[in-house]
BAVOFI-931334 format. One record per residue: x, y, z of N, C-alpha, C in turn; residue in three letters. Coordinates in steps of 0.1 Angstrom, whole numbers, plus 2048, in hexadecimal, padded with zeros to 3 digits. Atoms other than C-alpha are relative to their C-alpha. Example, Ala and Ser with C-alpha at 12.3 -4.5 7.8 and 13.67 -1.06 7.14 Angstrom:
<sites>
8097F480087B7D384E80980C800ALA;7F77F58008897F58477F880B808SER;
</sites>
This chain:
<sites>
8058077F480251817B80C7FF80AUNK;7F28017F481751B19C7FF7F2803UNK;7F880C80082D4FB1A38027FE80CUNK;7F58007F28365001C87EF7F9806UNK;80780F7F68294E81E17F5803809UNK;8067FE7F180C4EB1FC8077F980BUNK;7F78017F381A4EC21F7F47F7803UNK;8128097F68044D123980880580AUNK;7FD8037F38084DB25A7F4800809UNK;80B8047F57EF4CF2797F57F87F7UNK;80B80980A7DD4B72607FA80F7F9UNK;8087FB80F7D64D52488088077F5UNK;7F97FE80B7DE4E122480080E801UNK;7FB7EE8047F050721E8047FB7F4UNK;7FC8018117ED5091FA80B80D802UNK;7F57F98058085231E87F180F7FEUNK;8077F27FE7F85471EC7F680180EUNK;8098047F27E353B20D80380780AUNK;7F77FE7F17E654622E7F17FB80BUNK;80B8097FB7D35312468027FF811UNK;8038047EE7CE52A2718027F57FEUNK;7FF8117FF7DB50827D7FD80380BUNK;7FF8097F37D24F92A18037FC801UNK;7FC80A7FA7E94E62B07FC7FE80AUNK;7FE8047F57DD4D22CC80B7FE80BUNK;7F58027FA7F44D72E97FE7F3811UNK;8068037F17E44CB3097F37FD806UNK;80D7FC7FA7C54C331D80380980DUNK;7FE7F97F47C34DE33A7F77F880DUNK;80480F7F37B34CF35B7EE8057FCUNK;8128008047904DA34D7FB7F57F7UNK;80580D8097924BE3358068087EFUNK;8027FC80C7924D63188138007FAUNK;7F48008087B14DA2FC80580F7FFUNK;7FC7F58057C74F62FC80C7FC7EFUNK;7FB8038117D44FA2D680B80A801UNK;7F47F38057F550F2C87FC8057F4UNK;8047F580A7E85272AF8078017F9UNK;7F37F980B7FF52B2907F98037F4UNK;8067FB8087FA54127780C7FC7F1UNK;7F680580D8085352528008067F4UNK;8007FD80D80C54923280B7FA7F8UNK;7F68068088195362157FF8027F8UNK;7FF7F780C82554A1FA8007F87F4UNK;8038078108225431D48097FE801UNK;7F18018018405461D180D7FD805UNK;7F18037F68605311DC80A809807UNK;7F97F27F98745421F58077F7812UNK;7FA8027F088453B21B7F17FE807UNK;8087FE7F486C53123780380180BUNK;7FD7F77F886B5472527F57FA808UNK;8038007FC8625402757FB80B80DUNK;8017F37F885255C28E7FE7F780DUNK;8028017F684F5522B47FF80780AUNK;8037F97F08425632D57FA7FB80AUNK;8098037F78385612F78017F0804UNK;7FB80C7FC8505412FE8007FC80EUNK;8017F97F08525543227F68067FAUNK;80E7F980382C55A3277FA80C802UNK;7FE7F27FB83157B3338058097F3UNK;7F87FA80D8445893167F78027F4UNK;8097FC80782B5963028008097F2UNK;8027F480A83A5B22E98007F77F4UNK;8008038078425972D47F37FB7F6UNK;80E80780881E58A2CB7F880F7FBUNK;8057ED8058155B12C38078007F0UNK;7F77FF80A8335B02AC7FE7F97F5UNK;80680880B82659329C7F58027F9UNK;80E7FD80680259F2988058097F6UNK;8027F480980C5BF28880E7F87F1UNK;7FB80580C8245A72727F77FF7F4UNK;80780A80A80C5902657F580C7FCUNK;80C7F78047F25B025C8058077F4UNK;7FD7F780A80B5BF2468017F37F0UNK;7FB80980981659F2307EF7F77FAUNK;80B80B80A7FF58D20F8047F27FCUNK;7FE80F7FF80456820E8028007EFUNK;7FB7FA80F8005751E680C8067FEUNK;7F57F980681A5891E68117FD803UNK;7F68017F98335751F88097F57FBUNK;7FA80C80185155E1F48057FA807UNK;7FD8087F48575432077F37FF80CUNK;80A8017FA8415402268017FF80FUNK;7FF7FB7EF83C54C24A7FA7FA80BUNK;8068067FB83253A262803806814UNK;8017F47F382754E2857F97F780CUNK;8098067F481F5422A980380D80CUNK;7FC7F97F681B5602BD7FE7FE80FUNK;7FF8047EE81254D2E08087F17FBUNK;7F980D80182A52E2DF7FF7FE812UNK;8048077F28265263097EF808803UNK;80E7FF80080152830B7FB800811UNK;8017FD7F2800521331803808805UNK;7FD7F77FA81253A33B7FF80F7FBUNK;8097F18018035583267F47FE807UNK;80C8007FB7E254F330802803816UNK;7FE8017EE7F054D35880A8107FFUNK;7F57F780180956E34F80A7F9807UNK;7F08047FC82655B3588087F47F9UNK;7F880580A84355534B8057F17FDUNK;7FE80E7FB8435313547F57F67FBUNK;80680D80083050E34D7F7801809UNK;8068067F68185023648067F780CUNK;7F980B7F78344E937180D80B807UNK;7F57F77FC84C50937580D7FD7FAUNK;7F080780C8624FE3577FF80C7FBUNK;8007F880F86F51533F8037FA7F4UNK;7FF80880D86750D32080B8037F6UNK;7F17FE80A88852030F8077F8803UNK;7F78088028995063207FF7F4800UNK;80280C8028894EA3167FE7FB7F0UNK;80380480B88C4E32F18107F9801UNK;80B8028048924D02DD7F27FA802UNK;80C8027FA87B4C02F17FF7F0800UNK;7FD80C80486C49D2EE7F37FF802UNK;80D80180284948E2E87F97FB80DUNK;8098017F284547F3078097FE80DUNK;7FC7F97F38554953247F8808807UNK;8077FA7F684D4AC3367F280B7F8UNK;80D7FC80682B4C232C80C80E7FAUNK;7FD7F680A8464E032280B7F97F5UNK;7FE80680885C4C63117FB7FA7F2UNK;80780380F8404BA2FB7FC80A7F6UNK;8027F88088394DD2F180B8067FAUNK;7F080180A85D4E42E67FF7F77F7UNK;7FD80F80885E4C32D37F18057F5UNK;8097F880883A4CF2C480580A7F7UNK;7FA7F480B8484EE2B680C8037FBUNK;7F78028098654DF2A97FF7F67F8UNK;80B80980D8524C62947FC8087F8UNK;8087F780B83B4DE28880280B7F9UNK;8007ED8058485032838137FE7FCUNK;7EC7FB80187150228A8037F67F5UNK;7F980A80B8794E42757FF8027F1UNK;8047F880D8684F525880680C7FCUNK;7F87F980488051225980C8037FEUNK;7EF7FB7FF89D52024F804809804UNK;7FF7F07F28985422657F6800806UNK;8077FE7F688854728280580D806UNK;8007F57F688356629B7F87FA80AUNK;7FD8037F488055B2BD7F8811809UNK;8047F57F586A57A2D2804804810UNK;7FF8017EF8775822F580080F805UNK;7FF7F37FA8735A230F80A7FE80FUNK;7FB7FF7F28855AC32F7FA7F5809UNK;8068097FA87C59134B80480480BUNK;8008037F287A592372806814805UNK;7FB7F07FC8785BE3768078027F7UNK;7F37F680788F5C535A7F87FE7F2UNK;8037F980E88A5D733580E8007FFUNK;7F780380989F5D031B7FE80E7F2UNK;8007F780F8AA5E72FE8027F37F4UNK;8018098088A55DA2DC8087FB7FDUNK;7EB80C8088C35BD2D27FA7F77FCUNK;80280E8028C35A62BF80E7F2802UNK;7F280A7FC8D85812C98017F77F6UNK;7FE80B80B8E356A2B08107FC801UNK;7F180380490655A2A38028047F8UNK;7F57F680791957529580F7F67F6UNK;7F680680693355D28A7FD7F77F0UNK;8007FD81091F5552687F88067FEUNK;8037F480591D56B2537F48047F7UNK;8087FA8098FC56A2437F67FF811UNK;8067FA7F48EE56926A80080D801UNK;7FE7EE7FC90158926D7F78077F7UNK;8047F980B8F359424E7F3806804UNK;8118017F78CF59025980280C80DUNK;8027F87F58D659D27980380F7FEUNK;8007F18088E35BE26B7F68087FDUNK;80E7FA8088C35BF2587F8807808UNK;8087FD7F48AE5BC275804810805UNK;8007F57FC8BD5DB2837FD80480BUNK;8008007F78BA5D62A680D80B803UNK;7F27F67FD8D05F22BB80E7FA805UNK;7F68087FC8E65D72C77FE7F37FAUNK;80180B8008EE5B62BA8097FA808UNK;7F88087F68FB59D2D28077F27F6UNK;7F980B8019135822C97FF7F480AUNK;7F880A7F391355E2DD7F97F77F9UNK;80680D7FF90653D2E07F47FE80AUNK;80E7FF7F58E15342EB8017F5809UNK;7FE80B7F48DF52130D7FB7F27FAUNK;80680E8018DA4FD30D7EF800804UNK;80F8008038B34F83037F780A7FFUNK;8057F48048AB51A2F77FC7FB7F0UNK;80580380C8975172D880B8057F8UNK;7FA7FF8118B152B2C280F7F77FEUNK;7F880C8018CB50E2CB7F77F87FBUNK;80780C8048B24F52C38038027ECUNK;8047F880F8AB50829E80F7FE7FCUNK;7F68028098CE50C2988087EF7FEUNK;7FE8108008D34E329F7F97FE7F7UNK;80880580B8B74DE2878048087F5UNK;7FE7FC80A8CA4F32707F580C7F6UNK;8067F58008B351327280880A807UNK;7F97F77F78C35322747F580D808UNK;80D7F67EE8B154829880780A802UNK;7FB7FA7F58B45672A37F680580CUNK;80A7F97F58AB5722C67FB80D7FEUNK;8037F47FF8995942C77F980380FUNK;7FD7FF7F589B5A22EA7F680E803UNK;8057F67FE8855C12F67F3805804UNK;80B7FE7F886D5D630D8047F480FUNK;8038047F38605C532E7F77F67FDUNK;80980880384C5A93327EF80480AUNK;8137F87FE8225AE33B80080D800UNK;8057F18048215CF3298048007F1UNK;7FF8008138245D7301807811803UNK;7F37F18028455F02FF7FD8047F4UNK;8007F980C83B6042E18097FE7F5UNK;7F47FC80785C60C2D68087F17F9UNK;80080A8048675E92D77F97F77F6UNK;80980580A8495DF2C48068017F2UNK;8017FD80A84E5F32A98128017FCUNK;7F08048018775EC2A78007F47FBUNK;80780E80286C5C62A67FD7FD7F4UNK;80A7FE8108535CC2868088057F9UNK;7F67F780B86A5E22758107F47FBUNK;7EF80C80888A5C52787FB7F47FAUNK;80680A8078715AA26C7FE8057F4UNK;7FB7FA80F8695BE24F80A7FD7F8UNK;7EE7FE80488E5C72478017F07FBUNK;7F980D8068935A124B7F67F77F2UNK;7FF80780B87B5962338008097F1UNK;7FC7FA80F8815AC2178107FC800UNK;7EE8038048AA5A521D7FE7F17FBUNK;8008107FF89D57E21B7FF8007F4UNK;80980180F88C5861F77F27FD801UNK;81280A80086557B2087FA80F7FFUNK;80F7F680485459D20480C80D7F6UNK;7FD7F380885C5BB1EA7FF810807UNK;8047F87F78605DA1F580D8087FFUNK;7F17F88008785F91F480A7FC80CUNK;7F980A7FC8975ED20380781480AUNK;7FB7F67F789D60622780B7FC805UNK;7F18047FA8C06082347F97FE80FUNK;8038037F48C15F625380780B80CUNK;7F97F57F68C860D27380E7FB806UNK;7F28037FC8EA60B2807FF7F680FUNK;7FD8087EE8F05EF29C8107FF804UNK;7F28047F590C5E92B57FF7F5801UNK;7FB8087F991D5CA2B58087FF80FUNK;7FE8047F89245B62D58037F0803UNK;7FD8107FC9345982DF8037FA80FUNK;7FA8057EE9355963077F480C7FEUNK;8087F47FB9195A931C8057FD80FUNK;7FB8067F291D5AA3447F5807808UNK;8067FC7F19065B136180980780BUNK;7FD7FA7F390B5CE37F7F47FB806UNK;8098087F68FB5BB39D80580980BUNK;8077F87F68EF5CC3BA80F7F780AUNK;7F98047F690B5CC3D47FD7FB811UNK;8037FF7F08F75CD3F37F08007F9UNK;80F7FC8088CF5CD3F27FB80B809UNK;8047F47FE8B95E73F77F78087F6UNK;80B7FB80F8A86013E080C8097F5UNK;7F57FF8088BC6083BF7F580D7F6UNK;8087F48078B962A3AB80C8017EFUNK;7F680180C8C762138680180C7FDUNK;8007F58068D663D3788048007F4UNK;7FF7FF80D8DD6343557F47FB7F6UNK;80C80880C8C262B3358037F77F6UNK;80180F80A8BF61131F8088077F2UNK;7FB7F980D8D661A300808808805UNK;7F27F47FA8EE62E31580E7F7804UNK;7ED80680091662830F80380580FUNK;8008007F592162332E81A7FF800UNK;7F28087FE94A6203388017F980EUNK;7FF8037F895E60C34D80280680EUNK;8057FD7F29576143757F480A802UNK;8097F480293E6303697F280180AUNK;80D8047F492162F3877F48057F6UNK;8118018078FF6263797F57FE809UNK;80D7FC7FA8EC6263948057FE812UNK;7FE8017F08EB6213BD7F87F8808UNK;80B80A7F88D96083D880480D80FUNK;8027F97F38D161D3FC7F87F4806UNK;8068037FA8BD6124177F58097FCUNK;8097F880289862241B80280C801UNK;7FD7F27FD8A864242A8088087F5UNK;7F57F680E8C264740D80D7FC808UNK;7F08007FA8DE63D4288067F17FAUNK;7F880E8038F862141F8017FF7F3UNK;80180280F8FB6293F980C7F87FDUNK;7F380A8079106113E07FD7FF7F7UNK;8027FE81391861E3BF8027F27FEUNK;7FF80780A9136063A480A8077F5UNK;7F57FE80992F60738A8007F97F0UNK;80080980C92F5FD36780C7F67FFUNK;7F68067FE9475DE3618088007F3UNK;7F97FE80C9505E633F7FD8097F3UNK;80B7F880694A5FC3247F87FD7F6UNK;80580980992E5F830F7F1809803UNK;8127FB8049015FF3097FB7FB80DUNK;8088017F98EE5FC3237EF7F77F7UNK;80680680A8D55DF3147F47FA808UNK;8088057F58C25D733480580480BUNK;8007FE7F28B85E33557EF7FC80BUNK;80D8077F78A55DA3727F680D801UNK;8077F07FF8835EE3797FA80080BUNK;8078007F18785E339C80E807808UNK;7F77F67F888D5FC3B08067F480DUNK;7FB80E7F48905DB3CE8097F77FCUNK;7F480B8078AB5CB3C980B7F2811UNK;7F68087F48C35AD3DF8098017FCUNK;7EF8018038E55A93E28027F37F6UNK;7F98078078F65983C27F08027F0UNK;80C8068098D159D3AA80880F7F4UNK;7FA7F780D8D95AA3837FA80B805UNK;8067F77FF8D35CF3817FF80D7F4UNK;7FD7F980A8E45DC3668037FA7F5UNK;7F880D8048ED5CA3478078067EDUNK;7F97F28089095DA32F8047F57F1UNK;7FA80780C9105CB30A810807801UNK;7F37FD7FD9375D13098058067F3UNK;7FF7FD80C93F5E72EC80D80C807UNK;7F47F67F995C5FD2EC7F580E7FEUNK;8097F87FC95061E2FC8048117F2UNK;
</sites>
């Protein structure tokens, strides 16, 4: 007879082998009616780490809830240890509106951990640090390019311990980033609650980047077989580039901007990556790289103003 605990979350029982739908009430919308947060729970027979999956914190940012579906289709709540616990829309107002924002024009990354009774994206941070983060001891965090720009795949975490790194290795993103998450980003909150996060970074937001997708699914994998929660021949992870500093080329002048480098391209220092003209092509002003390093993000709306990101270089020796 298995010994291990049923989970309760949202007033209900996840026995050991289960995998179940919760509703959390989050809100009434101005219709009257309740919008809920959807979490999906598999709680394995077998003791093990619990792992948190998140997307679509920015409601725009979409590859992540893709990444999550094609998660949760491969994994048996039988076969698993430990237990997963998935919310692939975490800001509900602003997928349903496509935007990356609240209804009040908060971002909800920088409102955790939140508080029960602030502001309407406050309460939903504080929500899903009650219910999902507080219950882990890893989390992945979903995010894509924001405002015109695609991102190549990275993942961000704190490189400085070593069983983060470890993880993040696993994962096998093309870059991993080194730093600290801004004040009221969920994977600061997580690592205050003593959950180790990483960010996973990639694609555009309102569109499903393929490649991203399936880069995404492939480092969730990796990580839970490195964790011990699913079996499974044990694939070398792909080679990533560490980074500990990234930097922005901003548009010197505005105008129309013709990038000339790609996502994943070593760039050196002063190396011109792209150009802003006028409509005619007259008045050009190379852009320059400011250090060397990957190309990890760029803008894709060709209109650009003076001082707006355009290029954005992880710093790796070249």
């Amino acid at each position: 007879m298995n010994s291990r605990r049923a989970l309760r979350l949202g007033g209900k029982r996840i026995g050991p082998g289960e995998r179940k739908r919760v509703e959390l009430p989050v809100a009434r919308i101005t219709t009257g009616d309740w919008l809920a947060l959807s979490v999906e729970v598999l709680h394995g027979i077998e003791p093990g780490p619990t792992l948190w999956l998140t997307g679509a914190i920015h409601g725009d940012e979409i590859d992540g809830i893709e990444i999550i579906r094609r998660t949760l289709a491969r994994l048996d709540a039988e076969a698993l240890s430990g237990t997963v616990i998935a919310v692939p829309v975490v800001n509900l107002f602003g997928f349903v509106s496509e935007s990356r924002y609240l209804p009040d024009r908060r971002d909800l990354n920088r409102s955790f951990p939140g508080s029960a009774t602030g502001s309407l994206a406050s309460r939903l941070a504080r929500m899903l640090m009650d219910e999902v983060v507080a219950r882990g001891d890893w989390g992945v965090d979903f995010h894509c390019g924001s405002d015109n720009r695609e991102n190549l795949p990275q993942v961000r975490a704190n490189l400085d311990d070593e069983e983060t790194r470890r993880i993040a290795r696993a994962f096998g993103a093309p870059v991993t980033i080194h730093g600290k998450a801004p004040d009221g980003a969920l994977r600061k909150a997580a690592l205050e609650a003593e959950c180790r996060a990483l960010v996973y970074e990639a694609g555009e937001a309102g569109r499903f980047t393929e490649s991203a997708i399936v880069r995404g699914q492939d480092g969730v994998g990796r990580m839970l077989r490195t964790l011990g929660m699913v079996e499974g021949e044990e694939q070398p992870s792909p080679d990533t580039v560490e980074s500990r500093r990234t930097r922005w080329v901003r548009a010197a002048r505005s105008g129309i901007c013709r990038i000339g480098v790609a996502l994943g391209e070593r760039v050196r220092t002063g190396q011109p990556v792209g150009e802003i003209t006028d409509p005619f092509g007259d008045g050009g002003e190379t852009l320059a790289a400011r250090c060397d390093g990957i190309v990890i993000g760029r803008r894709v709306n060709p209109l650009v103003y003076q001082g707006e990101a355009v290029v954005h270089v992880a710093q790796v020796e070249a």
